[in-house]
C-alpha positions as CSV (number, residue, x, y, z in Angstrom):
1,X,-10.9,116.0,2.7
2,X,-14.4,114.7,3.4
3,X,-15.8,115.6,6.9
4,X,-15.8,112.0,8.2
5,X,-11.5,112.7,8.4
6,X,-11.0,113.4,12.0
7,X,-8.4,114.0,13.7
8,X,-7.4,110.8,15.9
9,X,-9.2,111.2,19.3
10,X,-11.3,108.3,20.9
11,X,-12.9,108.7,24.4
12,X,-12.6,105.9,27.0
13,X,-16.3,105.4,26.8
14,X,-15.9,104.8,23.0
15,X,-12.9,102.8,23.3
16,X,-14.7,99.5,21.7
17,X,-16.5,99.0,18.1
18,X,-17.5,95.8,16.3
19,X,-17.4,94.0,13.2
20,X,-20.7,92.5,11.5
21,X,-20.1,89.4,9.2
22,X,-22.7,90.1,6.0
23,X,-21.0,87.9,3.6
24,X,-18.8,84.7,4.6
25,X,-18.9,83.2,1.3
26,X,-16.4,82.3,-1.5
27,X,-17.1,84.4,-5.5
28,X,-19.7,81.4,-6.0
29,X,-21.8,81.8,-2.5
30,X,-23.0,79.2,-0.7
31,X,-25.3,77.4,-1.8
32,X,-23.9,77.2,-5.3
33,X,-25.6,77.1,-8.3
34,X,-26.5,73.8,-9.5
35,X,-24.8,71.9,-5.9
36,X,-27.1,69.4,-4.2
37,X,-24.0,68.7,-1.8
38,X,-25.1,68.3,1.9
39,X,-23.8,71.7,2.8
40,X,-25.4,73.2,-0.2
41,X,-28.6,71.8,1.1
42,X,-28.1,71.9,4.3
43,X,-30.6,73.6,6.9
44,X,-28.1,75.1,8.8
45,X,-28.7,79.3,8.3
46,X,-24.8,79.5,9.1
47,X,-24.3,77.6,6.1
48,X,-25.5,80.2,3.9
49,X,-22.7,81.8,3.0
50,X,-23.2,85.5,0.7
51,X,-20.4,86.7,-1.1
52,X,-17.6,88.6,0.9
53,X,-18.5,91.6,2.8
54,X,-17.9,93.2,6.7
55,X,-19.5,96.0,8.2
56,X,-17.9,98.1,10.7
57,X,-19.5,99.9,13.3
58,X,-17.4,102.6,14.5
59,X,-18.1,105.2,17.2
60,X,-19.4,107.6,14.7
61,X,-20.7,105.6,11.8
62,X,-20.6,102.3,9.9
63,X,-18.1,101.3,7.1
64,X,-18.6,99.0,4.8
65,X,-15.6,96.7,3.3
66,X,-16.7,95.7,-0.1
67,X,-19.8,95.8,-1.8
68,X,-20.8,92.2,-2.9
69,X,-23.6,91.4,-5.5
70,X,-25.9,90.3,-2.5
71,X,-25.3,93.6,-0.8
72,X,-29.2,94.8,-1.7
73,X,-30.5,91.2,0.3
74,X,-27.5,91.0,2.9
75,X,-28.2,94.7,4.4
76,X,-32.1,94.0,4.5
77,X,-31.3,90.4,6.3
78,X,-29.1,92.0,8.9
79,X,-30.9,95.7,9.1
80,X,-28.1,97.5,8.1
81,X,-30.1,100.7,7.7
82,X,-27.3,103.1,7.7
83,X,-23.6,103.5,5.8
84,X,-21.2,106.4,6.5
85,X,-17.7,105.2,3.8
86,X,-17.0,101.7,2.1
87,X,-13.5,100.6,1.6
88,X,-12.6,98.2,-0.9
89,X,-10.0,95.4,-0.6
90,X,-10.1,94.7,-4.1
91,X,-11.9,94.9,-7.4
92,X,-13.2,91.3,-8.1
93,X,-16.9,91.0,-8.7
94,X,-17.7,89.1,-6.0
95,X,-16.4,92.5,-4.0
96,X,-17.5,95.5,-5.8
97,X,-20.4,94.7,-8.1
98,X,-23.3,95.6,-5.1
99,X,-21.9,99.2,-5.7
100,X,-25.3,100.4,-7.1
101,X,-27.3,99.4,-4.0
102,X,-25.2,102.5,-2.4
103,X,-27.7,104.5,-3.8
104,X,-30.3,103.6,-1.5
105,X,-27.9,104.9,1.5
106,X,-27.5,108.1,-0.5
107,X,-31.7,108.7,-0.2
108,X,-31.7,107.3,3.6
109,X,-28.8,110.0,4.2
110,X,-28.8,112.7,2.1
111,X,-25.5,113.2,0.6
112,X,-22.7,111.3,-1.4
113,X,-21.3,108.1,-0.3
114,X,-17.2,108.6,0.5
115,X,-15.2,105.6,-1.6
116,X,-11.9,104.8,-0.3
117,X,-9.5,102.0,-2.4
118,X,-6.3,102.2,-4.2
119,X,-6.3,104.2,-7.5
120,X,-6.3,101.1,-10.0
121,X,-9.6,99.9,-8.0
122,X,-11.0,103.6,-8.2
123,X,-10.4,103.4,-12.1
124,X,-12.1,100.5,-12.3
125,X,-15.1,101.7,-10.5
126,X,-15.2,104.6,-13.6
127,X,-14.6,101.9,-15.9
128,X,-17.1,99.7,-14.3
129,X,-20.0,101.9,-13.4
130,X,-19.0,104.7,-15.6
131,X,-22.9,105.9,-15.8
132,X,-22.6,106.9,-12.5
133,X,-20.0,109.6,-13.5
134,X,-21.7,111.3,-15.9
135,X,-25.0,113.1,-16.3
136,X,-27.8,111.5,-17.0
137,X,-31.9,112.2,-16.7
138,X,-33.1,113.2,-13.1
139,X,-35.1,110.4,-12.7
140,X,-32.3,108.6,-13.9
141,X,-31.3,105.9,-10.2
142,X,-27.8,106.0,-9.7
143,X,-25.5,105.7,-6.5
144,X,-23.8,109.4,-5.5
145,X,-20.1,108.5,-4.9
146,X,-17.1,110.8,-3.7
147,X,-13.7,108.6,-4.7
148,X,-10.6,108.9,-2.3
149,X,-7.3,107.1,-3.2
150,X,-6.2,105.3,-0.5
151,X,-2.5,105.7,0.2
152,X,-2.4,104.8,4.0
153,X,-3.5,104.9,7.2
154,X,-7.2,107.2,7.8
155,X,-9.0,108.8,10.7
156,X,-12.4,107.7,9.8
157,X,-15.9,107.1,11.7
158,X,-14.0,107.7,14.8
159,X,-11.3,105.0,14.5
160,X,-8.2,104.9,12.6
161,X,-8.3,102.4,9.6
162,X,-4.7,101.5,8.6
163,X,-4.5,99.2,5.2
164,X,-1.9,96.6,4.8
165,X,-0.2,94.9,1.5
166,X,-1.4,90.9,0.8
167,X,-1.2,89.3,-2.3
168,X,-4.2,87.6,-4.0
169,X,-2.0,85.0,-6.1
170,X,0.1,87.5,-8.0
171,X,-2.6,90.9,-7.8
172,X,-1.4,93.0,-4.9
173,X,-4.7,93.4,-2.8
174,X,-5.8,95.0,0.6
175,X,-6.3,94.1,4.4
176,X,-7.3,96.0,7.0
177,X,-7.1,96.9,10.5
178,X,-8.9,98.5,12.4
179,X,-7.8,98.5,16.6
180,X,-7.8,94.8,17.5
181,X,-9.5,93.6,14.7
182,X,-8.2,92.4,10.9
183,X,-10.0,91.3,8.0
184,X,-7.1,89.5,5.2
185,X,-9.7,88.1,2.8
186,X,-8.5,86.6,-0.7
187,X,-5.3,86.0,0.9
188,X,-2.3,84.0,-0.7
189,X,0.8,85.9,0.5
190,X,1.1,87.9,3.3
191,X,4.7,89.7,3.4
192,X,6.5,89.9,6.5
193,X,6.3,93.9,7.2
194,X,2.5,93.1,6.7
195,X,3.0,90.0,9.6
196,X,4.3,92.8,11.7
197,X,1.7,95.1,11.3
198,X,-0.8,91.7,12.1
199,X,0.5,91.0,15.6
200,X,-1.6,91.6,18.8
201,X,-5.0,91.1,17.6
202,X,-7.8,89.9,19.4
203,X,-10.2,88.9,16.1
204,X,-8.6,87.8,13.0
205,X,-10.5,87.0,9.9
206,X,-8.8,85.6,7.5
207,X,-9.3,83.5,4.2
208,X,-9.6,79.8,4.1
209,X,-11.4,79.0,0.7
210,X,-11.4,75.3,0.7
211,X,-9.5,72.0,2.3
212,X,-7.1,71.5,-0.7
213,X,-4.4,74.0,-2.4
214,X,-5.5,77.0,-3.9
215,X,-3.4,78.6,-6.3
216,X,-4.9,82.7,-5.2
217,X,-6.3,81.5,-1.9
218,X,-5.4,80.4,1.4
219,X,-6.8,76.5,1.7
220,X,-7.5,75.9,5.8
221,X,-4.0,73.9,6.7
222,X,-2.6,77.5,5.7
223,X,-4.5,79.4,7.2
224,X,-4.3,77.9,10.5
225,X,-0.6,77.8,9.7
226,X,-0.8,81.8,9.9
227,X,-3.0,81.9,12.7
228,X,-0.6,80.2,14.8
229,X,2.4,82.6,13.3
230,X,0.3,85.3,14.2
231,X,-1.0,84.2,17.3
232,X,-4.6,86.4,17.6
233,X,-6.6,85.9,20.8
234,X,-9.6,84.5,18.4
235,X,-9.5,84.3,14.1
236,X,-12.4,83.1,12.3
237,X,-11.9,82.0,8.9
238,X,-14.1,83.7,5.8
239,X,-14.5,83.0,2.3
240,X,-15.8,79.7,2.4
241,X,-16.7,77.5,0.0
242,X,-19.2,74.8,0.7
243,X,-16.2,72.8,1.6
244,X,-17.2,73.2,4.8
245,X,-20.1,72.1,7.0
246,X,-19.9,75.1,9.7
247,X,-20.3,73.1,13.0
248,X,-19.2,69.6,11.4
249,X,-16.1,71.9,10.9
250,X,-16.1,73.9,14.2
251,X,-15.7,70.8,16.1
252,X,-12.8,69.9,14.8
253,X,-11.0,73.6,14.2
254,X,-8.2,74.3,17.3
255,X,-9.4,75.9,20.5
256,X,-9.2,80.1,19.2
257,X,-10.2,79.3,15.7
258,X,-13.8,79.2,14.2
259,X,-15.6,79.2,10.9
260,X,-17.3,83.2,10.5
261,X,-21.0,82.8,9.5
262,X,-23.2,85.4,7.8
263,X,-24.4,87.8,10.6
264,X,-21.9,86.5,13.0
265,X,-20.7,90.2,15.0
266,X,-17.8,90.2,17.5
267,X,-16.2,93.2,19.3
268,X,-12.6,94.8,19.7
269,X,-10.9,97.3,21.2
270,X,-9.9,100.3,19.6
């Protein structure tokens, strides 16, 4: 198995990481094509919301969940400058179709880029990106991948990254966790062993697409709904739609819950 598999061992002086927020955004971003709504237009950098994507920065390395069309613009906004794995939660274009701006890490680093998602989103990526699976000219730009079916829980940058079942209407999709932290993005079903799994957190982030009913989402009277199930120290709700004026919002969410913006970063324990 690739290198960055490690046994499970953290030190006390490594016993925290963080989470970096590059994309808060629902599949249409924020601002949306062709919206002159006051959120659309608005001024506010934290209502300028890319398509989904996190960035984990582990003991020893970053992790990427997802790799959203923006990923190219998002990195250079927030100086991500390095990327050791990416995980994906799903295979949706507004998560996985920034794949071939991996290929800049591969130059900055040297080697292959480790891909870790269940096997249907793994064929996809063939499917999907198939040219960068077979051989073509040298000069020929193409990202360097290494594909690893995720079955469970990995030792990975120095933390242990454990994946849980939620279902995205009726597609059977993935969260993570990682320590105190959770991401459940495209969220519409959580099942109970997954509740389990989601107790004790101190960060939550979790879908909340829009004020009314969603029929593959979570809308934000659901989502708080889980968050008091749940019962996290702080969740922060992501793929937003421009629903949502972020500190128009804000002021009216419950104490413990917040809106996530694009570079918002937050630490947990390991």
């Amino acid at each position: 198995m690739f290198s960055l598999l490690r046994m499970w061992y953290i030190s006390p002086a490594m016993s925290k990481a963080s989470v970096m927020v590059l994309g808060s955004g629902t599949s249409h971003g924020v601002p949306m094509i062709g919206c002159r709504c006051a959120v659309c237009t608005s001024e506010d950098l934290r209502n300028q919301r890319a398509r989904p994507c996190m960035l984990l920065e582990l003991p020893e390395g970053n992790v990427l969940i997802d790799t959203p069309p923006e990923l190219r613009l998002q990195c250079i906004r927030f100086g991500v400058e390095r990327v050791d794995a990416v995980l994906y939660t799903h295979a949706h274009a507004d998560h996985l179709f920034g794949l071939d701006d991996i290929r800049r890490f591969n130059e900055l680093q040297g080697r292959e880029m480790p891909i870790y998602a269940e096997r249907e989103v793994l064929q996809t990526i063939r499917r999907a990106f198939a040219y960068a699976f077979m051989p073509t000219q040298a000069a020929g730009g193409k990202p360097q991948l290494s594909l690893y079916p995720l079955d469970g829980q990995i030792d990975l940058c120095g933390a242990r990254i454990e994946p849980l079942r939620v279902y995205h209407g009726e597609l059977p999709i993935l969260a993570f966790r990682v320590g105190g932290f959770a991401y459940v993005t495209d969220v519409s079903a959580i099942p109970p062993e997954t509740e389990e799994r989601l107790q004790g957190l101190e960060w939550l982030f979790l879908d909340a697409v829009r004020y009314e009913p969603h029929p593959t989402h979570y809308c934000m009277e659901q989502a708080m709904e889980v968050v008091r199930r749940l019962k996290p120290r702080r969740a922060a709700f992501v793929h937003l739609s421009h629903d949502y004026d972020h500190e128009a919002t804000n002021a009216r969410l419950p104490e413990g819950m917040e809106l996530a913006y694009d570079g918002m970063r937050v630490t947990f324990s390991l």
